[in-house]
C-alpha positions as CSV (number, residue, x, y, z in Angstrom):
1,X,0.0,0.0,0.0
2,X,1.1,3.5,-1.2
3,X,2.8,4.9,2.5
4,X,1.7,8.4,0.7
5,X,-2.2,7.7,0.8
6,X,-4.5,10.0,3.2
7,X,-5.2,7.3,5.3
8,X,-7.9,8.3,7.9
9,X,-8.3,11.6,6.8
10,X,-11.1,13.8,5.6
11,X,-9.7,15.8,2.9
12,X,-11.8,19.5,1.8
13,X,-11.9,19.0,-2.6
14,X,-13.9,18.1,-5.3
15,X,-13.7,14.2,-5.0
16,X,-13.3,14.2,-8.8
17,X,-10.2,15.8,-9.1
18,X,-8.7,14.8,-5.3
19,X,-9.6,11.3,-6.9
20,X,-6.8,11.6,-9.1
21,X,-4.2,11.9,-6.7
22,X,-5.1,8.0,-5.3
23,X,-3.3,5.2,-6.9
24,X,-5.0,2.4,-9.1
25,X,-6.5,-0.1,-7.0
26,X,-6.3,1.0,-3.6
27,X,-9.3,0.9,-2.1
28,X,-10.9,-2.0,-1.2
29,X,-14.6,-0.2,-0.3
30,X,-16.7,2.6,-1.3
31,X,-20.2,3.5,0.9
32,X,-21.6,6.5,-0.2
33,X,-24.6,8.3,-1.1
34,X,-24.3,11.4,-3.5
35,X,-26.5,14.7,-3.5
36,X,-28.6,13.4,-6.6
37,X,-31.9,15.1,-8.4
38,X,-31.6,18.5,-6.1
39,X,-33.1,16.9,-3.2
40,X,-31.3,18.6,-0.3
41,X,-29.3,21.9,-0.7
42,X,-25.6,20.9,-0.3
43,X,-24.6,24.6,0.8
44,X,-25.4,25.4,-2.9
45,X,-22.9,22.3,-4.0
46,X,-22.9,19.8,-7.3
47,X,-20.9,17.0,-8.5
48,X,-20.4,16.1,-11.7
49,X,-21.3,12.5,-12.5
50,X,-19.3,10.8,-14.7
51,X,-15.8,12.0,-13.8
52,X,-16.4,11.0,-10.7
53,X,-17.8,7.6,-12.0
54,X,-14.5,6.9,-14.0
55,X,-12.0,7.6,-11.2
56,X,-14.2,5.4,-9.0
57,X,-13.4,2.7,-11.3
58,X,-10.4,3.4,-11.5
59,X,-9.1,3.4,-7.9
60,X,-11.4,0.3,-6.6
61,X,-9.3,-2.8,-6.7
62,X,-10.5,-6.0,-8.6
63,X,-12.6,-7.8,-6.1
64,X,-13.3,-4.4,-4.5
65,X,-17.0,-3.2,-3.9
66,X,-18.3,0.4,-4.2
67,X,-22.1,0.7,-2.4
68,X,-24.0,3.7,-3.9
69,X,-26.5,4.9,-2.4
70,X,-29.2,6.6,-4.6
71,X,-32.8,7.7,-4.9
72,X,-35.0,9.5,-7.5
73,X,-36.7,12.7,-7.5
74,X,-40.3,13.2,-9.2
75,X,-41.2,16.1,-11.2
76,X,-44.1,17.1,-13.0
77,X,-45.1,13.2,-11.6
78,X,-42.6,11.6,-13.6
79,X,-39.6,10.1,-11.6
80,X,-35.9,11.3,-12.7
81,X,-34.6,7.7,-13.6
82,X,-31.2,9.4,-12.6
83,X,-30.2,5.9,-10.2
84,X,-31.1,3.7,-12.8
85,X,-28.9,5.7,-15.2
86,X,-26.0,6.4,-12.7
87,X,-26.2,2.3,-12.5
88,X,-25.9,1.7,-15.9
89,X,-23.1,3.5,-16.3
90,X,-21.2,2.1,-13.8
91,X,-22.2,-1.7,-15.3
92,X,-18.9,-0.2,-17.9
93,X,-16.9,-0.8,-15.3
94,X,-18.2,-3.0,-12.2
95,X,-20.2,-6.1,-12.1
96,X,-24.0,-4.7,-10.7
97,X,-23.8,-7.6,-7.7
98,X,-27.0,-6.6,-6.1
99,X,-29.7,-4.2,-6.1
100,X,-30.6,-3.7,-2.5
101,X,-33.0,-1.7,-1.1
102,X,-33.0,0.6,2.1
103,X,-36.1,1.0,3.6
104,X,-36.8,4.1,5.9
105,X,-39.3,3.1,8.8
106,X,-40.7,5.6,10.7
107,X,-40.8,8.3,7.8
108,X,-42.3,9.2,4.3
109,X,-42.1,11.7,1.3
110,X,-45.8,12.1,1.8
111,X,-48.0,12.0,-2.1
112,X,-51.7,12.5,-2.6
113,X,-51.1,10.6,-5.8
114,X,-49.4,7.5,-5.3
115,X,-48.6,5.4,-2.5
116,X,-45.8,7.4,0.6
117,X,-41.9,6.8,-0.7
118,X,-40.3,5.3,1.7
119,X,-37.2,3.7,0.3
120,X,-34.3,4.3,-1.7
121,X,-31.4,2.2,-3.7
122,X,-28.4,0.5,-2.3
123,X,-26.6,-0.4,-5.3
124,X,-23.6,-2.7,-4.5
125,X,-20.9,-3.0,-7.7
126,X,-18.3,-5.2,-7.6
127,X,-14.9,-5.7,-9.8
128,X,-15.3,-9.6,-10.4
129,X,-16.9,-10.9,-7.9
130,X,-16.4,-9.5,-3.9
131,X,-13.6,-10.5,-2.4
132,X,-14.8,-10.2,0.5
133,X,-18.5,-10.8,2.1
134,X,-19.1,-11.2,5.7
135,X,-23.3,-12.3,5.9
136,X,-24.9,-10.6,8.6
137,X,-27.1,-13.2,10.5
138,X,-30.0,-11.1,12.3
139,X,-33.4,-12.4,10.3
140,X,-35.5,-14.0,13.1
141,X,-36.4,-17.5,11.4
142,X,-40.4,-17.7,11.7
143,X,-40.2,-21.1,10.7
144,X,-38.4,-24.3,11.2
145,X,-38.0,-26.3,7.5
146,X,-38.1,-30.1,7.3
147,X,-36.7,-32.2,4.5
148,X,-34.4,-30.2,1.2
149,X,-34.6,-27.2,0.0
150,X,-36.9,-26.3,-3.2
151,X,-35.4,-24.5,-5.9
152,X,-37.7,-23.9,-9.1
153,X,-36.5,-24.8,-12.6
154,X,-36.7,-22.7,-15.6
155,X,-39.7,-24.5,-16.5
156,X,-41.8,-23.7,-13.6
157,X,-41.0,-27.1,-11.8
158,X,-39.6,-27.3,-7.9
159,X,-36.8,-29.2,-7.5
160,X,-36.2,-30.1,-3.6
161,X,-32.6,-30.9,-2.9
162,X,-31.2,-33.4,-1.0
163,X,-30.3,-31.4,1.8
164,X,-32.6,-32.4,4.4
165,X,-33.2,-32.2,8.3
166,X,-34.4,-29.5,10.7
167,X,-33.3,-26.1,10.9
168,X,-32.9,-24.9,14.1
169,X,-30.9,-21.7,13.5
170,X,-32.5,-18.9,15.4
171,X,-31.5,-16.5,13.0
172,X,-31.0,-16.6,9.1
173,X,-29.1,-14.3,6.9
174,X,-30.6,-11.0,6.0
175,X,-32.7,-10.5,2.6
176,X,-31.6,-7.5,0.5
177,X,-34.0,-5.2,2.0
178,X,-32.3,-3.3,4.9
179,X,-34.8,-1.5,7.2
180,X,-33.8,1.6,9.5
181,X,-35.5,3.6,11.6
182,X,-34.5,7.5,11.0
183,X,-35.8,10.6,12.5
184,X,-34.9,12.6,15.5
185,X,-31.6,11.2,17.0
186,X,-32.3,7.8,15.3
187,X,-29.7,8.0,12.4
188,X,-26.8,9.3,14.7
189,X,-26.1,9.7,18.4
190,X,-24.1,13.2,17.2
191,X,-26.1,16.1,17.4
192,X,-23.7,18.1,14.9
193,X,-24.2,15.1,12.2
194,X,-27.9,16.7,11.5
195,X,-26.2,19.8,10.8
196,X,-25.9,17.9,6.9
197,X,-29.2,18.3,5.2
198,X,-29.1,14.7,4.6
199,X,-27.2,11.9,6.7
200,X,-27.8,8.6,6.1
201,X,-27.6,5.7,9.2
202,X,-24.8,5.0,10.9
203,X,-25.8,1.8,11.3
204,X,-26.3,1.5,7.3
205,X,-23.0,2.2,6.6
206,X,-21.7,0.0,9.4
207,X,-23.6,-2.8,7.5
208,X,-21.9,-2.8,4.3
209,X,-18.7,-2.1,6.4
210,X,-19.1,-5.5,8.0
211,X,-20.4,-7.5,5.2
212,X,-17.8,-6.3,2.2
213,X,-14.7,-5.5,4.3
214,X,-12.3,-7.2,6.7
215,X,-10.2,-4.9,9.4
216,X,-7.4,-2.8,8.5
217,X,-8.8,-2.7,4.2
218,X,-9.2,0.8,3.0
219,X,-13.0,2.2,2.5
220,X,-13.7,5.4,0.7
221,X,-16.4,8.1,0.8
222,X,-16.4,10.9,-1.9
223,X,-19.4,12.7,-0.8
224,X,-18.9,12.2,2.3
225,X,-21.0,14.8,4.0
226,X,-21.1,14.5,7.9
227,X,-18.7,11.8,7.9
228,X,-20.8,8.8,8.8
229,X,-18.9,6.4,6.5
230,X,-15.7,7.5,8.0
231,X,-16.9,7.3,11.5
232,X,-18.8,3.8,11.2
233,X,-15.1,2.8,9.5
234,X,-13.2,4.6,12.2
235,X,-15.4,2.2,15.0
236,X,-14.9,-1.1,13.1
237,X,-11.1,-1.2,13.1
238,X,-10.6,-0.1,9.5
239,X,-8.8,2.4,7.3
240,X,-10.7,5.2,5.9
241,X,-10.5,7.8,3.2
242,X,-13.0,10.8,3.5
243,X,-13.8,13.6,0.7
244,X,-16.2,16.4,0.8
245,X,-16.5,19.8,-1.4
246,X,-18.0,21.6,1.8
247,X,-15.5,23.4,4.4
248,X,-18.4,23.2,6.6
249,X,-19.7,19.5,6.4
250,X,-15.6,19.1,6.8
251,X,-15.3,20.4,9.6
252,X,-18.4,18.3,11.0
253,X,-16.9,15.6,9.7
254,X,-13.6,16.4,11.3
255,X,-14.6,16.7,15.0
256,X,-16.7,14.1,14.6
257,X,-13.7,11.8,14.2
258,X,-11.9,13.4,17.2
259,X,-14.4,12.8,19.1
260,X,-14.6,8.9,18.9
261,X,-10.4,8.7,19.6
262,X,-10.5,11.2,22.3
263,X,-13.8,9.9,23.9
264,X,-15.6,13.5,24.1
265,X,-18.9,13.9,22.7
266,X,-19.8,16.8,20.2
267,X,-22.9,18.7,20.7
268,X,-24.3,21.1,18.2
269,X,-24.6,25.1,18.6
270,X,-26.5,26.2,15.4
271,X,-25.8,29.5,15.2
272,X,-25.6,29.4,11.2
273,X,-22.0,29.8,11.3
274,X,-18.7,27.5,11.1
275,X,-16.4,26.6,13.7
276,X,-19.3,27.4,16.4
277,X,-18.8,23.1,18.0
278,X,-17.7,22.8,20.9
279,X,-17.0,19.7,22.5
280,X,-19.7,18.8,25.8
281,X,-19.0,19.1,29.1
């Protein structure tokens, strides 16, 4: 590993050009969610798409995953389309591994129209197949199966294997469809991370930490706002790379990180001006 890398730091640029300073194939993860559709004012921020697509594929080592987090906005009742198309254009470069789904309980983009959005994607691309997956076992089994397990043919047939007996795991292995409760304090235990107009769970990015990395690989966030990715890295034992455009989501970002390795807390002071955190007594 390049001894010249940024490791554990969160670095103030546009991620498509800092991008260019990282070596091929370094980084073993990416979690992120980008500011997509105008959604959320980013402090009056934009990316620009593909650049940042092509140094993405360019830095992400071959069995390396990047999670991209994406939703769509609707206008004029027509949705954008823009995650579908963002994931088509990373199909030049990654394998699409799984379309996942992260399910916000609790809260709703209400319509009058059409049933409450609730949900957004979790795209998970990989070079080849993952090096790396660690299956989170937390799905309470309802039921206990006797005798093989039924596969269905291609023509409509069920097939039931050979393996047999009783299952009697308490828990199985998660389906695609994350759920998380967000709202309120519910996405972070850091006041100052709901500074950023739009934070996703900590314990989302914690997820995908565990299941597509091992300690001590390398995870990136371009966009990386508040610094959740980094943080939820940071906690699990593993090297992190942080980029935002913002000197003030930086900042957050920043003391957020300080706070875990010292072990003082960080409340928020909103007085619509930087540098006014200040750790809690």
């Amino acid at each position: 590993m390049n001894k010249n890398l940024p490791i554990n730091q969160i670095i103030l640029g546009d991620c498509s050009e800092v991008l260019k300073d990282l070596p091929d194939k370094c980084v073993d993860l990416v979690v992120t969610s980008p500011p997509y559709d105008g959604l959320r004012d980013y402090n009056g921020y934009s990316f620009s798409f593909e650049p940042t697509a092509e140094q993405l594929a360019r830095v992400v080592k071959n069995g390396g995953v990047l999670v991209w987090v994406v939703g769509d906005a609707t206008v004029d009742g027509s949705e954008s389309g823009t995650s579908f198309k963002q994931a088509m254009y990373f199909s030049k470069h990654f394998n699409l591994f799984d379309t996942m789904i992260y399910v916000k309980t609790g809260f709703a983009f209400p319509s009058h129209d059409k049933y409450h959005q609730v949900f957004e994607y979790m795209f998970v691309f990989s070079k080849g197949r993952p090096s790396t997956f660690n299956p989170i076992y937390d799905r309470l089994n309802k039921e206990i199966r006797m005798g093989g397990d039924a596969k269905r043919q291609k023509d409509g047939t069920v097939k039931i294997g050979s393996r047999g007996g009783r299952n009697q795991n308490r828990y199985g292995k998660r389906f695609n469809v994350w759920q998380y409760r967000t709202g309120g304090g519910l996405i972070s235990t850091d006041p100052i991370a709901h500074e950023h107009p739009a934070p996703f769970p900590e314990q989302l990015a914690k997820d995908h930490i565990i299941s597509w990395s091992n300690e001590n690989d390398l995870i990136l966030d371009p966009f990386c706002g508040s610094g959740t990715t980094c943080v939820a890295a940071e906690i699990l034992g593993r090297r992190w790379i942080g980029i935002d455009i913002s000197p003030d989501y930086v900042e957050i970002a920043r003391k957020r990180i300080k706070a875990i390795r010292t072990g003082v807390p960080v409340k928020e002071q909103r007085y619509g001006q930087r540098g006014l955190f200040e750790a809690s007594k």
